[in-house]
NUDO-9823 format. One record per atom (N, C-alpha, C): residue in one letter; y negated, z negated, x negated. Coordinates in steps of 0.001 Angstrom, whole numbers, plus 500000, padded with zeros to 6 digits. Example, Ala and Ser with C-alpha at 12.3 -4.5 7.8 and 13.67 -1.06 7.14 Angstrom:
// residues 2
A505690492200486810A504500492200487700A503300492200486800S502250492920487150S501060492860486330S499970492130487100
//
This chain:
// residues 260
X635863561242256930X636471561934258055X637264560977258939X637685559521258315X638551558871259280X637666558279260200X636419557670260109X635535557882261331X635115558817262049X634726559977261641X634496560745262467X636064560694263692X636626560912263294X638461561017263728X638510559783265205X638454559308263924X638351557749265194X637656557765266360X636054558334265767X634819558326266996X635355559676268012X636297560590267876X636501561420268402X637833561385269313X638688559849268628X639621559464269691X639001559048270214X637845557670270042X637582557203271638X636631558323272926X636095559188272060X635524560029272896X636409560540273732X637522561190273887X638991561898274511X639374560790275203X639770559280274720X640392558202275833X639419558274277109X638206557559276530X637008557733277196X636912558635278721X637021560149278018X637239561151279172X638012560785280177X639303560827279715X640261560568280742X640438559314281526X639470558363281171X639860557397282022X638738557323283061X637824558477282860X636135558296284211X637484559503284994X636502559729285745X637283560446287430X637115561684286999X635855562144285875X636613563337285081X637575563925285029X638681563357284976X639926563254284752X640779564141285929X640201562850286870X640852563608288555X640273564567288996X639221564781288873X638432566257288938X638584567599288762X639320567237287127X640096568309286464X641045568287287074X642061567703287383X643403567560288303X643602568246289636X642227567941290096X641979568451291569X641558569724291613X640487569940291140X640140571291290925X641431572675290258X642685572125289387X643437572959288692X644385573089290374X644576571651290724X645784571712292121X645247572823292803X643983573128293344X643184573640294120X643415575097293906X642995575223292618X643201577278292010X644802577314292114X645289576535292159X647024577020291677X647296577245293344X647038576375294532X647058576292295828X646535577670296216X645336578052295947X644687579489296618X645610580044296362X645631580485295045X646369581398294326X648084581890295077X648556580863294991X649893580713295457X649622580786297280X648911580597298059X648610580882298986X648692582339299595X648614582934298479X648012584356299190X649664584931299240X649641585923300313X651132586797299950X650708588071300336X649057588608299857X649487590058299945X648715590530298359X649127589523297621X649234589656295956X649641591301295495X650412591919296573X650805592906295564X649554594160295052X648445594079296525X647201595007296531X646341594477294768X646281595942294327X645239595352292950X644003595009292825X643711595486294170X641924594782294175X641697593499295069X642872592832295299X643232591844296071X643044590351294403X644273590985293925X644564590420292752X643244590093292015X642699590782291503X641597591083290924X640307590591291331X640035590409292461X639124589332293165X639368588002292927X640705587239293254X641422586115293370X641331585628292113X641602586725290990X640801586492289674X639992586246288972X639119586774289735X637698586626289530X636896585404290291X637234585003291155X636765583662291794X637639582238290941X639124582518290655X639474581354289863X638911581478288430X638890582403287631X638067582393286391X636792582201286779X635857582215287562X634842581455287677X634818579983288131X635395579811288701X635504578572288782X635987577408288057X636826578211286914X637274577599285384X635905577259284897X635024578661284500X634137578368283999X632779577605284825X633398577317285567X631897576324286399X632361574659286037X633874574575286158X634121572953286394X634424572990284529X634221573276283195X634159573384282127X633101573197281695X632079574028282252X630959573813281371X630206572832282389X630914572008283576X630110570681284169X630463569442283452X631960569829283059X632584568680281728X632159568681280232X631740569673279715X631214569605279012X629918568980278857X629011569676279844X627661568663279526X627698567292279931X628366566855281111X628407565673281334X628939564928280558X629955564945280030X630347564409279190X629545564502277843X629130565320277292X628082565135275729X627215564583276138X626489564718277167X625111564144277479X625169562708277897X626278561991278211X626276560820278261X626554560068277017X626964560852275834X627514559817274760X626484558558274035X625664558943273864X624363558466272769X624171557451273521X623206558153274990X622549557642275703X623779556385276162X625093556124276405X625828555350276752X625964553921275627X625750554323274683X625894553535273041X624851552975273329X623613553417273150X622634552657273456X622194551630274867X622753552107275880X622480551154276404X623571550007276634X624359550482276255X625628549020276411X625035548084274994X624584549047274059X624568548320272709X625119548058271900X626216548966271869X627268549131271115X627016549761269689X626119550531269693X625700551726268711X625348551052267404X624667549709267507X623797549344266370X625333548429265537X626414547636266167X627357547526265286X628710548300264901X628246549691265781X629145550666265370X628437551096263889X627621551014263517X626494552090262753X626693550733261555X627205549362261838X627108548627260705X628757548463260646X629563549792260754X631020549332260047X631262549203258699X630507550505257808X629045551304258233X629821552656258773X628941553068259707X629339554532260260X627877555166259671X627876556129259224X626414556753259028X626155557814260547X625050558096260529X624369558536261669X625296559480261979X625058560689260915X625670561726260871X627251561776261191X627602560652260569X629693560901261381X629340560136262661X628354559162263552X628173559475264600X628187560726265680X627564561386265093X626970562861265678X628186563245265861X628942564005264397X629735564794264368X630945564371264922X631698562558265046X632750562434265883X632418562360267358X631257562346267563X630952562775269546X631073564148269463X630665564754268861X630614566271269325X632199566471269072X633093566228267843X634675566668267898X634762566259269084X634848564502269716X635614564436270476X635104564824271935X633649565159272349X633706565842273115X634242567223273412X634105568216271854X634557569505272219X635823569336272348X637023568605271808X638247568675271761X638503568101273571X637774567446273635X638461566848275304X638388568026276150X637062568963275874X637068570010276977X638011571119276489X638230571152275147X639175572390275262X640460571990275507X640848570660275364X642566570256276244X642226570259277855X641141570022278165X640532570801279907X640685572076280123X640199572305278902X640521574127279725X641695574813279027X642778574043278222X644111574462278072X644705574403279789X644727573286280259X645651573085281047X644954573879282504X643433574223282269X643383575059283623X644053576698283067X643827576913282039X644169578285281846X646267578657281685X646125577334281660X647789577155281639X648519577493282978X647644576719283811X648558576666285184X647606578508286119X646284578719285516X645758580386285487X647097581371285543X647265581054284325X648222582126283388X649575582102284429X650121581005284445X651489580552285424X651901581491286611X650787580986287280X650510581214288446X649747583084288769X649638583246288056X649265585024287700X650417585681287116X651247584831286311X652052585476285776X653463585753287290X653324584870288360X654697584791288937X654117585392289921X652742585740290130X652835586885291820X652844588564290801X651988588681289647X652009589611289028X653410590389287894X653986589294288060X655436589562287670X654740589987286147X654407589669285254X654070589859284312X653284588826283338X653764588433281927X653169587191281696X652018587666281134X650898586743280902X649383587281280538X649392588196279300X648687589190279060X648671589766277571X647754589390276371X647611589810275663X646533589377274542X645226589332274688X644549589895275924X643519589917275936X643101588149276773X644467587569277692X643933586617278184X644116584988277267X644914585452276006X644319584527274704X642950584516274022X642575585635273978X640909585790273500X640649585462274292X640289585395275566X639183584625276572X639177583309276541X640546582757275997X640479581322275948X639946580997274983X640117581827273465X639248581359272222X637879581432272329X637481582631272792X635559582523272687X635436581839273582X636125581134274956X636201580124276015X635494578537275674X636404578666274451X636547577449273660X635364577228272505X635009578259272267X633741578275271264X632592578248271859X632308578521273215X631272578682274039X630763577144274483X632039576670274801X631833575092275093X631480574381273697X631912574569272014X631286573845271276X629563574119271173X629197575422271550X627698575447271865X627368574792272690X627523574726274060X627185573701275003X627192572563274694X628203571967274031X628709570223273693X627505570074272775X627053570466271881X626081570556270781X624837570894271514X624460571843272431X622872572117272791X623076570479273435X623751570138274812X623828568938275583X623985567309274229X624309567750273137X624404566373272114X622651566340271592X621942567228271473X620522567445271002X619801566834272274X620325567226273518X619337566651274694X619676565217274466X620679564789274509X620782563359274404X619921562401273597X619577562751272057X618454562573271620X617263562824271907X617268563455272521X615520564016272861X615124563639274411X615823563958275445X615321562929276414X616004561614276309X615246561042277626X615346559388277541X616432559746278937X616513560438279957X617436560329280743X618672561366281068X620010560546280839X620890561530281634X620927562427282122X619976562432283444X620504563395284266X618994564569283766X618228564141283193X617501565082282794X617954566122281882X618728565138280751X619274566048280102X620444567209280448X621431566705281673X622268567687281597X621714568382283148X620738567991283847X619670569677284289X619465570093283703X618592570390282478X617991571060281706X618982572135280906X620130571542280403X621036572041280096X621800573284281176X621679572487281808X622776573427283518X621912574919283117X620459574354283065X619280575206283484X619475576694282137X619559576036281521X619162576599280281X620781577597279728X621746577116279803X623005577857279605X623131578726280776X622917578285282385X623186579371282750X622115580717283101X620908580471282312X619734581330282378X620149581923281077X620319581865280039X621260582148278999X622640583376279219X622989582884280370X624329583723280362X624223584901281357X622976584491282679X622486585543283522X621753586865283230X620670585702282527X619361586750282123X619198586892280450X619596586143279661X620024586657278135X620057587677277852X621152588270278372X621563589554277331X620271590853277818X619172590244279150X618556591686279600X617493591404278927X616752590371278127X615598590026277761X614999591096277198X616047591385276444X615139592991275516X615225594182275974X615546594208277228X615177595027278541X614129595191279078X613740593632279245X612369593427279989X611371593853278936X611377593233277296X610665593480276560X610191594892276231X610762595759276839X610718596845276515X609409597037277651X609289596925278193X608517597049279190X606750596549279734X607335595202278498X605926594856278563X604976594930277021X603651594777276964X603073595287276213X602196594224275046X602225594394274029X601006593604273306X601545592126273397X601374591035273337X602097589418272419X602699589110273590X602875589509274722X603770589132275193X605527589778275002X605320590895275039X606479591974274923X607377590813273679X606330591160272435X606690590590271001X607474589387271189X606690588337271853X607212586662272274X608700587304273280X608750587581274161X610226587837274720X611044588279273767X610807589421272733X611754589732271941X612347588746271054X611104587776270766X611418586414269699X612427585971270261X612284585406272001X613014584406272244X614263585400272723X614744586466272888X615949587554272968X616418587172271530X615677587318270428X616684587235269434X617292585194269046X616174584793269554X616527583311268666X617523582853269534X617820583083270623X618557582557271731X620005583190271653X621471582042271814X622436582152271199X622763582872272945X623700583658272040X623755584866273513X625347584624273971X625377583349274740X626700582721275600X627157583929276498X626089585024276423X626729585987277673X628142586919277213X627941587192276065X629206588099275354X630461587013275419X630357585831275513X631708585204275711X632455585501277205X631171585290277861X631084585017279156X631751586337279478X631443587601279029X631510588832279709X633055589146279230X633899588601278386X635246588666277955X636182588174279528X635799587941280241X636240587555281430X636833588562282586X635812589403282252X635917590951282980X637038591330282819X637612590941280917X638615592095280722X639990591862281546X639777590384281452X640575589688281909X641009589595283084X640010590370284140X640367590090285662X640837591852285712X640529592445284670X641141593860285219X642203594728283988X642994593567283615X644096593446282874X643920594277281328X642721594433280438X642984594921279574X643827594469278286X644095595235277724X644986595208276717X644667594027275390X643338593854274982X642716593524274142X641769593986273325X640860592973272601X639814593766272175X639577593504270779X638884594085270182X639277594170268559X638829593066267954X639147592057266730X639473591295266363X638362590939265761X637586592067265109X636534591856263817X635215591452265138X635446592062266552X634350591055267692X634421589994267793X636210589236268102X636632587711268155X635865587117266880X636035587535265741X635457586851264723X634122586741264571X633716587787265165X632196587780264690X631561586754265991X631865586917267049X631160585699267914X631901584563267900X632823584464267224X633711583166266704X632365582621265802X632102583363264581X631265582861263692X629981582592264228X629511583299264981X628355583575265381X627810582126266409X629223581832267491X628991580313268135X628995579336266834X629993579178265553X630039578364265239X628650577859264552X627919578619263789X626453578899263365X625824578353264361X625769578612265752X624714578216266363X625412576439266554X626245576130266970X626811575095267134X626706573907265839X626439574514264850X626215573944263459X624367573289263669X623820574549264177X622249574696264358X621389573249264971X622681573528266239X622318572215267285X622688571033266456X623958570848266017X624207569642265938X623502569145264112X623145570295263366X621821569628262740X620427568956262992X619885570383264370X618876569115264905X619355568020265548X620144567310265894X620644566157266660X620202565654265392X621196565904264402X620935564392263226X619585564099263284X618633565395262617X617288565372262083X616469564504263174X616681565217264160X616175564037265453X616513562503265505X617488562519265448X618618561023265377X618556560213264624X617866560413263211X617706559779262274X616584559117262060X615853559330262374X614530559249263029X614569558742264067X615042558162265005X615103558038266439X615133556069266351X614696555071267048X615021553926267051X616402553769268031X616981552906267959X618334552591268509X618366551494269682X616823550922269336X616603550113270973X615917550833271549X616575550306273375X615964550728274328X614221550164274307
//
């Protein structure tokens, strides 16, 4: 574990020193600026919009840090060439894997502490009210949603040969995932004979990012909270799939040559 540890500090320094960094900075100045901008805060469907555009926009500049950042790790080792006397400290493959993925997931969830920090702040002082329990759960399945991402985007890294292929594909694939996911077995209903069947396959095998995603709602129209044995169960349910990915990475990875 003290490598993995290690490989997961330099992953976090790492972050913060690309423009990543200022990005996150700029983008949080930016929501706290709208936000605080407005002065006819007191209307509730005013509020509630303003909500709904900065919680999306949490979740747009999060899950762009996330993949960018996983999807460059591997592919970065290898071509500087660093990888082959990291791997003779000895590091085994596998605490490779697993300290990129900690220290990628840990960098994005201290990213999206501090956007949901200055969220919360800044909602709390036009709404005269500090956030309730329901806008802590959005940050936890928030946070579990991105270790799926960090993990699908750590598997592309092995499997294509380029960057930016990998985190399109990714863009592609999480947010077709979070749009059209949850209706698949909608459509399936509809159609007939091996095709119907094949949509239902890929409705069930496909990790359904949309129920995190949809915890957002509650959040822009102030509910109270939602029951616990759900937090857990798509708590467990990301961590499983997040386990899934970052097994095929190894299985792939191990197998994989280390020169370009």
């Amino acid at each position: 574990m003290n490598n993995v540890f290690a490989l997961a500090g330099v992953v976090i320094k790492e972050l913060y020193r690309r423009k990543d960094f200022y990005v996150l900075f700029v983008m949080t100045a930016l929501i706290t600026l709208v936000l605080g901008s407005i002065r006819f805060f007191d209307n509730a469907d005013i509020v509630r919009f303003l909500k709904e555009i900065c919680l999306l926009l949490i979740w747009i500049c999060a899950l762009v840090i996330a993949i960018t950042t996983a999807a460059r790790q591997i592919p970065a080792e290898r071509e500087s060439r660093t990888i082959l006397p990291l791997l003779a400290k000895p590091v085994s493959r596998w605490e490779l894997i697993a300290g990129k993925f900690a220290g990628c997931w840990l960098a994005c969830v201290i990213a999206l502490t501090v956007f949901y920090f200055f969220f919360g702040v800044i909602t709390a002082t036009r709404e005269h009210a500090w956030p309730g329990l329901i806008f802590f759960q959005a940050f936890w399945l928030h946070a579990f949603f991105l270790a799926v991402v960090v993990a699908l985007a750590l598997l592309g890294s092995v499997v294509f040969t380029a960057q930016s292929s990998n985190a399109t594909i990714c863009f592609i694939i999480v947010l077709g995932i979070v749009i059209v996911g949850g209706h698949l077995n909608q459509v399936a209903l509809h159609m007939r004979g091996a095709g119907g069947e094949a949509v239902y396959a890929i409705y069930f095998a496909l990790p359904h990012l949309e129920w995190n995603y949809n915890v957002q709602n509650l959040v822009i129209h102030d509910w109270v909270g939602i029951d616990w044995l759900f937090i857990a169960g798509v708590t467990l349910y990301d961590a499983l799939y997040a386990g899934f990915f970052l097994g095929l990475t190894w299985l792939v990875f191990r197998r994989k040559s280390l020169t370009l």
